[in-house]
LODRENGU-472651 format. One record per residue (C-alpha): residue number from 1; residue in one letter; chain; x, y, z. Coordinates in nm, 4 decimals. Example, Ala and Ser with C-alpha at 12.3 -4.5 7.8 and 13.67 -1.06 7.14 Angstrom:
# LODRENGU-472651
<rec 1, A, A, <1.2300, -0.4500, 0.7800>>;
<rec 2, S, A, <1.3670, -0.1060, 0.7140>>;
# end
This chain:
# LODRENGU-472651
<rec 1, X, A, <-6.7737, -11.4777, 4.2216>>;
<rec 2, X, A, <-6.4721, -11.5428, 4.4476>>;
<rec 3, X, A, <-6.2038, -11.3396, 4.5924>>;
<rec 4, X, A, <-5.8687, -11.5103, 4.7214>>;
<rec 5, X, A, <-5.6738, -11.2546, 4.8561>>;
<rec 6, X, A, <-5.3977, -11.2820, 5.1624>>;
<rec 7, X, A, <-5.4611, -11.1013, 5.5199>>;
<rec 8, X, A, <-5.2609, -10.7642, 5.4954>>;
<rec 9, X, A, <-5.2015, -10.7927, 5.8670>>;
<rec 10, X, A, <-5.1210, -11.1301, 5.9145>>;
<rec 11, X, A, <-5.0627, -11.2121, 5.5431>>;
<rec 12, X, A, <-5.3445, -11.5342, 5.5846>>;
<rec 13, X, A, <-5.5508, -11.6773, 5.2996>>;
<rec 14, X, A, <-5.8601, -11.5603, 5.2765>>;
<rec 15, X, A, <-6.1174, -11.7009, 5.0251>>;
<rec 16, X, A, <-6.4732, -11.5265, 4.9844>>;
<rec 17, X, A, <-6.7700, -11.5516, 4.7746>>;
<rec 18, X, A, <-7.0013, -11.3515, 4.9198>>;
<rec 19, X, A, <-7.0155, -10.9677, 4.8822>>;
<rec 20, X, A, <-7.2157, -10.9521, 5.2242>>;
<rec 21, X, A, <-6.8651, -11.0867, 5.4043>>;
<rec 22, X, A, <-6.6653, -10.8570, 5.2336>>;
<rec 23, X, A, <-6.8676, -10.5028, 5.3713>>;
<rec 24, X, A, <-6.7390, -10.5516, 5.6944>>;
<rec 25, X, A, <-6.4718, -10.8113, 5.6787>>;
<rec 26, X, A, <-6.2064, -10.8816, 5.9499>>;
<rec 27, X, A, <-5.9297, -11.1456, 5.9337>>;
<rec 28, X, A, <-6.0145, -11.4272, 6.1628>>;
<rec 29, X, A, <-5.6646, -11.5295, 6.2828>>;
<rec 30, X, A, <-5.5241, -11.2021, 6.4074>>;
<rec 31, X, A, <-5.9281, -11.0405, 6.4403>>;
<rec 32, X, A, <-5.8371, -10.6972, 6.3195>>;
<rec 33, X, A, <-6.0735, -10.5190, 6.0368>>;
<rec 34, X, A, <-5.9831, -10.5126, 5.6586>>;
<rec 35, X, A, <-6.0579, -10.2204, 5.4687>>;
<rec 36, X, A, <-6.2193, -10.2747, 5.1423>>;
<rec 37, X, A, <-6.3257, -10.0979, 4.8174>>;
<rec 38, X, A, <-6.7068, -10.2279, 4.7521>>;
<rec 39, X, A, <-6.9247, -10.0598, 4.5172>>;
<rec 40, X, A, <-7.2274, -10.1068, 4.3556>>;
<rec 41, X, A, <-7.0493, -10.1962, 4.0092>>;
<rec 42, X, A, <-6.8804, -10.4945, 4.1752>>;
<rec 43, X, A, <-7.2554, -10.6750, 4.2754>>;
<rec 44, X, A, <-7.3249, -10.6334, 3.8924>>;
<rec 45, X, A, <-6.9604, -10.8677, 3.8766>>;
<rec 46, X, A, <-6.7921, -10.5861, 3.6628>>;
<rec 47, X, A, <-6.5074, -10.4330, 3.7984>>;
<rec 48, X, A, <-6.3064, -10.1520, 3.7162>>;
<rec 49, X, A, <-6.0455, -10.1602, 4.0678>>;
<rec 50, X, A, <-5.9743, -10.4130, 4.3132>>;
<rec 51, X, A, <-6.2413, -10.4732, 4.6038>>;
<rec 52, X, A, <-5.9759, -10.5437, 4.8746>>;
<rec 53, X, A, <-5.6750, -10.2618, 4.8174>>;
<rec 54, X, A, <-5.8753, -10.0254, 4.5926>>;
<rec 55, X, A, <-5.5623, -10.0930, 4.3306>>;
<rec 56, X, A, <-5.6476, -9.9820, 3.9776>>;
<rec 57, X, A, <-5.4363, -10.1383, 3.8270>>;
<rec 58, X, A, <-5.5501, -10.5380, 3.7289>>;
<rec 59, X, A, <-5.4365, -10.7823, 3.4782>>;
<rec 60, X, A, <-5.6067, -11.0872, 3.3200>>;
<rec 61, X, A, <-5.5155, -11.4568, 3.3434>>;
<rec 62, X, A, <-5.6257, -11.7961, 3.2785>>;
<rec 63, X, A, <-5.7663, -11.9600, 3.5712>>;
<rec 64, X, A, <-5.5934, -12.2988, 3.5584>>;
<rec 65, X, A, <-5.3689, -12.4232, 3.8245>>;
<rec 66, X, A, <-5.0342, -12.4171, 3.7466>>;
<rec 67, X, A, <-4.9425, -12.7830, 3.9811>>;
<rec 68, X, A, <-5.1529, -12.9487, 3.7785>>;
<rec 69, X, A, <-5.0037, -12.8148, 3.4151>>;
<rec 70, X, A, <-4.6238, -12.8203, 3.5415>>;
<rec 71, X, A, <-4.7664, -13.2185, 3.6312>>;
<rec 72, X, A, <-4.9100, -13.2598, 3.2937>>;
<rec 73, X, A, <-4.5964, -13.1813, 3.1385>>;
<rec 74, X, A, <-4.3850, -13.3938, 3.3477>>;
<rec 75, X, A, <-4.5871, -13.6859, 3.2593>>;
<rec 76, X, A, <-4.5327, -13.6222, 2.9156>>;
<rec 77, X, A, <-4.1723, -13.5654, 2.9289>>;
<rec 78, X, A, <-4.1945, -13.9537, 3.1105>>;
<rec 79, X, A, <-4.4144, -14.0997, 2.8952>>;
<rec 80, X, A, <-4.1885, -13.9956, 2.5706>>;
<rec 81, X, A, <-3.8873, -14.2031, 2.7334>>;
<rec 82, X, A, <-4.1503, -14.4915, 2.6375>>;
<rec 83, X, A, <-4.3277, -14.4492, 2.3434>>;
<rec 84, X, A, <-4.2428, -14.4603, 1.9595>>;
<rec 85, X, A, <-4.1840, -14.2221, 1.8178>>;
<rec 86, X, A, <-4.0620, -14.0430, 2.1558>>;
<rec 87, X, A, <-4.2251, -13.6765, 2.0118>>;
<rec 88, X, A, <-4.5819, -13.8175, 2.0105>>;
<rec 89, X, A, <-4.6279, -13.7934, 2.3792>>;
<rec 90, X, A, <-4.4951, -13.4034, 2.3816>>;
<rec 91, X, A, <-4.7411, -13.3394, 2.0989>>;
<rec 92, X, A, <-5.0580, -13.4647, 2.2699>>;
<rec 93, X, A, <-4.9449, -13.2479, 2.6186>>;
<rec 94, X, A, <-4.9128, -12.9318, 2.3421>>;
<rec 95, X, A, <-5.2543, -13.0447, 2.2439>>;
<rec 96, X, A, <-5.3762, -13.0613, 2.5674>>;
<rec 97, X, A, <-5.2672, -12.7042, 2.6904>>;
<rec 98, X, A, <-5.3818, -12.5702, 2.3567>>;
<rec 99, X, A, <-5.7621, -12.7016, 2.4177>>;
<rec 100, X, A, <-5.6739, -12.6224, 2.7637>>;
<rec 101, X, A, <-5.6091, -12.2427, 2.6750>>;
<rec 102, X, A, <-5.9154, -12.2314, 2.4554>>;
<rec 103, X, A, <-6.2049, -12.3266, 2.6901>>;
<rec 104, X, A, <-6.0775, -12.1106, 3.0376>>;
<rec 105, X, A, <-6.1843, -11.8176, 3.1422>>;
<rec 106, X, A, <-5.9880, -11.5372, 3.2975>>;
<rec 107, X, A, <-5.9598, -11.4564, 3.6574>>;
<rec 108, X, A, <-5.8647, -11.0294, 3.7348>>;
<rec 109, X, A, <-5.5386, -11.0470, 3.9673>>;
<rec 110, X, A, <-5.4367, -10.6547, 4.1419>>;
<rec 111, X, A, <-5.0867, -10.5963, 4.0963>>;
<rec 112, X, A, <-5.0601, -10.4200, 4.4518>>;
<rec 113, X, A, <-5.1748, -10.6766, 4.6688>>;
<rec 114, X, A, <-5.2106, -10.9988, 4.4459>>;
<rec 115, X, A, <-5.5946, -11.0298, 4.5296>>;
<rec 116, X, A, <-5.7364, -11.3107, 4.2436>>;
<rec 117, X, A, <-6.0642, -11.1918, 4.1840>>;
<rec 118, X, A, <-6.3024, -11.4677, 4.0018>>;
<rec 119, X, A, <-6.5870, -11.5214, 3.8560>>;
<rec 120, X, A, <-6.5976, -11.1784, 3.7203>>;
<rec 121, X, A, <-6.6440, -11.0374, 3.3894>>;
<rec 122, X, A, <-6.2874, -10.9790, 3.2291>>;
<rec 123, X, A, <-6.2543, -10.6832, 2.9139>>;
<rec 124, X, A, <-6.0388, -10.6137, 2.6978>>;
<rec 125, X, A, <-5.9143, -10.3114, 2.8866>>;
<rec 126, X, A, <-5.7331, -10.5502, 3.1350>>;
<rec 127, X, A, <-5.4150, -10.7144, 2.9807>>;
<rec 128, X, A, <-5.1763, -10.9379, 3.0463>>;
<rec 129, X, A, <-4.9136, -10.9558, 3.3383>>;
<rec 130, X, A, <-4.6558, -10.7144, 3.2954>>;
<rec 131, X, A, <-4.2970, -10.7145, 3.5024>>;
<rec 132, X, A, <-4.2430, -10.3571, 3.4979>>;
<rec 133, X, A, <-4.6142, -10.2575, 3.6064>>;
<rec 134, X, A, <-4.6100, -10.5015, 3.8844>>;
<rec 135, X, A, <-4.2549, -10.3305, 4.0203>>;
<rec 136, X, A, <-4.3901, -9.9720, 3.9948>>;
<rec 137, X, A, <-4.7444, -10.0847, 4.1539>>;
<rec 138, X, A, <-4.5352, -10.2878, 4.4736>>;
<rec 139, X, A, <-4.2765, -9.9932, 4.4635>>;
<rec 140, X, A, <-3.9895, -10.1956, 4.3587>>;
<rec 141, X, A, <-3.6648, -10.0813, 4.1906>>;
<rec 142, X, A, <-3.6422, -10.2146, 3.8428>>;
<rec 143, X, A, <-3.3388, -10.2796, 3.6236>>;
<rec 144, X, A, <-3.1021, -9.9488, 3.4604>>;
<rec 145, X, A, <-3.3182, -9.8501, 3.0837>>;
<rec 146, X, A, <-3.6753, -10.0578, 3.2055>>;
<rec 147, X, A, <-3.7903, -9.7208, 3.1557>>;
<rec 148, X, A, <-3.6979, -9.6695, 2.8053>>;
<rec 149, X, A, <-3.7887, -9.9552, 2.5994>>;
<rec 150, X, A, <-4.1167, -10.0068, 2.7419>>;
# end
Protein backbone atom coordinates (compact mmCIF):
# COMPACT_ATOMS: atom_id res chain seq x y z
CA UNK A 1 0.00 0.00 0.00
CA UNK A 2 1.18 3.52 -0.92
CA UNK A 3 -0.36 6.83 -1.15
CA UNK A 4 1.35 9.71 -3.28
CA UNK A 5 -0.63 12.55 -2.88
CA UNK A 6 0.56 16.51 -2.98
CA UNK A 7 0.44 18.83 0.33
CA UNK A 8 -2.94 20.82 0.01
CA UNK A 9 -1.24 23.66 1.81
CA UNK A 10 1.93 23.83 0.33
CA UNK A 11 1.11 21.59 -2.68
CA UNK A 12 4.50 19.17 -1.63
CA UNK A 13 4.87 15.49 -2.49
CA UNK A 14 4.04 13.38 -0.06
CA UNK A 15 4.58 9.57 -0.35
CA UNK A 16 3.21 7.14 2.49
CA UNK A 17 2.91 3.57 3.16
CA UNK A 18 1.92 3.32 6.39
CA UNK A 19 -1.70 3.79 7.63
CA UNK A 20 -0.24 4.69 11.21
CA UNK A 21 1.34 8.10 9.41
CA UNK A 22 -1.66 8.87 7.79
CA UNK A 23 -4.10 9.11 11.33
CA UNK A 24 -2.48 12.08 12.27
CA UNK A 25 -0.48 13.32 9.38
CA UNK A 26 0.98 16.88 8.98
CA UNK A 27 3.01 18.17 6.01
CA UNK A 28 6.59 18.50 7.01
CA UNK A 29 7.63 21.57 4.96
CA UNK A 30 5.01 24.11 5.94
CA UNK A 31 4.11 21.80 9.53
CA UNK A 32 0.40 22.37 9.38
CA UNK A 33 -2.11 19.18 9.90
CA UNK A 34 -3.79 17.31 6.94
CA UNK A 35 -7.13 16.13 7.33
CA UNK A 36 -7.79 12.68 6.22
CA UNK A 37 -10.60 10.13 5.57
CA UNK A 38 -9.27 6.70 7.34
CA UNK A 39 -11.52 3.94 7.99
CA UNK A 40 -11.42 0.61 8.92
CA UNK A 41 -12.20 -0.63 5.20
CA UNK A 42 -9.00 1.04 3.99
CA UNK A 43 -6.56 -1.35 6.57
CA UNK A 44 -8.41 -4.31 4.81
CA UNK A 45 -6.74 -2.33 1.34
CA UNK A 46 -10.34 -1.96 -0.15
CA UNK A 47 -11.48 1.30 -0.73
CA UNK A 48 -14.58 2.79 -1.63
CA UNK A 49 -13.37 6.98 -1.28
CA UNK A 50 -10.15 8.58 -1.15
CA UNK A 51 -8.14 8.50 2.30
CA UNK A 52 -6.69 12.05 1.89
CA UNK A 53 -9.80 14.41 0.46
CA UNK A 54 -12.65 11.99 1.30
CA UNK A 55 -13.43 12.32 -2.75
CA UNK A 56 -15.77 9.59 -3.96
CA UNK A 57 -15.19 9.75 -6.93
CA UNK A 58 -11.84 7.43 -8.19
CA UNK A 59 -10.75 6.04 -11.42
CA UNK A 60 -8.44 3.11 -12.32
CA UNK A 61 -5.09 3.13 -14.14
CA UNK A 62 -2.15 1.18 -14.99
CA UNK A 63 0.67 1.79 -12.78
CA UNK A 64 3.51 2.20 -15.28
CA UNK A 65 5.48 5.31 -15.63
CA UNK A 66 4.75 7.19 -18.42
CA UNK A 67 8.92 8.63 -18.91
CA UNK A 68 9.83 5.42 -19.31
CA UNK A 69 6.99 4.34 -22.12
CA UNK A 70 7.14 7.87 -23.99
CA UNK A 71 11.27 6.60 -23.88
CA UNK A 72 10.44 3.24 -25.13
CA UNK A 73 8.76 4.60 -27.99
CA UNK A 74 11.31 7.05 -28.92
CA UNK A 75 13.82 4.39 -29.12
CA UNK A 76 11.79 2.62 -31.41
CA UNK A 77 10.95 5.39 -33.63
CA UNK A 78 15.23 5.62 -33.74
CA UNK A 79 15.92 2.30 -34.08
CA UNK A 80 13.42 1.96 -37.30
CA UNK A 81 15.64 4.75 -39.12
CA UNK A 82 18.15 1.61 -38.93
CA UNK A 83 16.77 -1.53 -39.38
CA UNK A 84 15.22 -3.51 -42.40
CA UNK A 85 12.42 -3.53 -42.84
CA UNK A 86 12.04 -0.02 -40.93
CA UNK A 87 8.30 -1.36 -39.38
CA UNK A 88 9.95 -4.21 -37.42
CA UNK A 89 11.28 -2.02 -34.71
CA UNK A 90 7.60 -0.22 -34.22
CA UNK A 91 6.14 -3.72 -34.04
CA UNK A 92 8.31 -5.10 -31.22
CA UNK A 93 7.63 -1.50 -29.06
CA UNK A 94 3.61 -2.45 -29.87
CA UNK A 95 4.60 -5.78 -28.51
CA UNK A 96 6.19 -4.51 -25.71
CA UNK A 97 3.33 -2.15 -24.42
CA UNK A 98 0.88 -4.91 -25.22
CA UNK A 99 2.73 -7.49 -22.67
CA UNK A 100 3.32 -4.38 -20.84
CA UNK A 101 -0.56 -3.70 -20.48
CA UNK A 102 -1.22 -7.32 -19.68
CA UNK A 103 0.90 -8.02 -16.55
CA UNK A 104 0.21 -4.32 -14.49
CA UNK A 105 -1.91 -3.75 -12.04
CA UNK A 106 -4.04 -0.72 -11.43
CA UNK A 107 -3.35 2.06 -9.09
CA UNK A 108 -7.01 4.17 -7.73
CA UNK A 109 -6.26 8.01 -8.61
CA UNK A 110 -9.23 10.75 -6.82
CA UNK A 111 -10.31 13.06 -9.32
CA UNK A 112 -10.50 16.00 -6.66
CA UNK A 113 -7.17 16.09 -5.43
CA UNK A 114 -5.11 13.65 -7.73
CA UNK A 115 -4.08 11.41 -4.65
CA UNK A 116 -2.54 7.89 -6.46
CA UNK A 117 -3.51 5.41 -4.13
CA UNK A 118 -1.48 1.91 -4.61
CA UNK A 119 -1.28 -1.21 -3.73
CA UNK A 120 -4.94 -1.46 -3.27
CA UNK A 121 -7.51 -3.70 -4.50
CA UNK A 122 -9.07 -2.11 -7.77
CA UNK A 123 -13.06 -3.35 -8.90
CA UNK A 124 -14.80 -3.11 -11.49
CA UNK A 125 -16.91 -0.31 -10.09
CA UNK A 126 -13.93 2.13 -10.66
CA UNK A 127 -13.41 3.01 -14.42
CA UNK A 128 -11.37 4.66 -16.48
CA UNK A 129 -10.30 8.45 -16.54
CA UNK A 130 -12.94 10.51 -17.73
CA UNK A 131 -12.49 14.45 -18.93
CA UNK A 132 -15.81 15.57 -18.05
CA UNK A 133 -15.88 13.87 -14.44
CA UNK A 134 -12.54 15.24 -13.61
CA UNK A 135 -13.92 19.04 -14.62
CA UNK A 136 -17.14 18.68 -12.55
CA UNK A 137 -15.09 16.98 -9.50
CA UNK A 138 -12.18 20.17 -9.69
CA UNK A 139 -15.17 22.57 -10.49
CA UNK A 140 -14.06 23.48 -13.86
CA UNK A 141 -16.13 24.91 -16.76
CA UNK A 142 -16.35 22.46 -19.56
CA UNK A 143 -16.97 23.02 -23.27
CA UNK A 144 -20.89 24.32 -24.74
CA UNK A 145 -23.08 20.47 -25.23
CA UNK A 146 -20.32 18.30 -22.74
CA UNK A 147 -23.46 17.87 -21.04
CA UNK A 148 -25.44 16.30 -23.68
CA UNK A 149 -23.58 13.66 -25.36
CA UNK A 150 -22.19 12.17 -22.38
Amino acid sequence: MQIRFHCPHCDLPMRLSKWESLEALQCPHCEKSIPTEVDAAAKTLVIDHCVICGGKELFRQKLFNRNLGVGIVVLGIIASFFVIPPVLPLVVVGLIDLILFLVLPYMLVCYRCDAEHRGFKVGETFKHFDHLRAARAKQQPTYPGAEENH
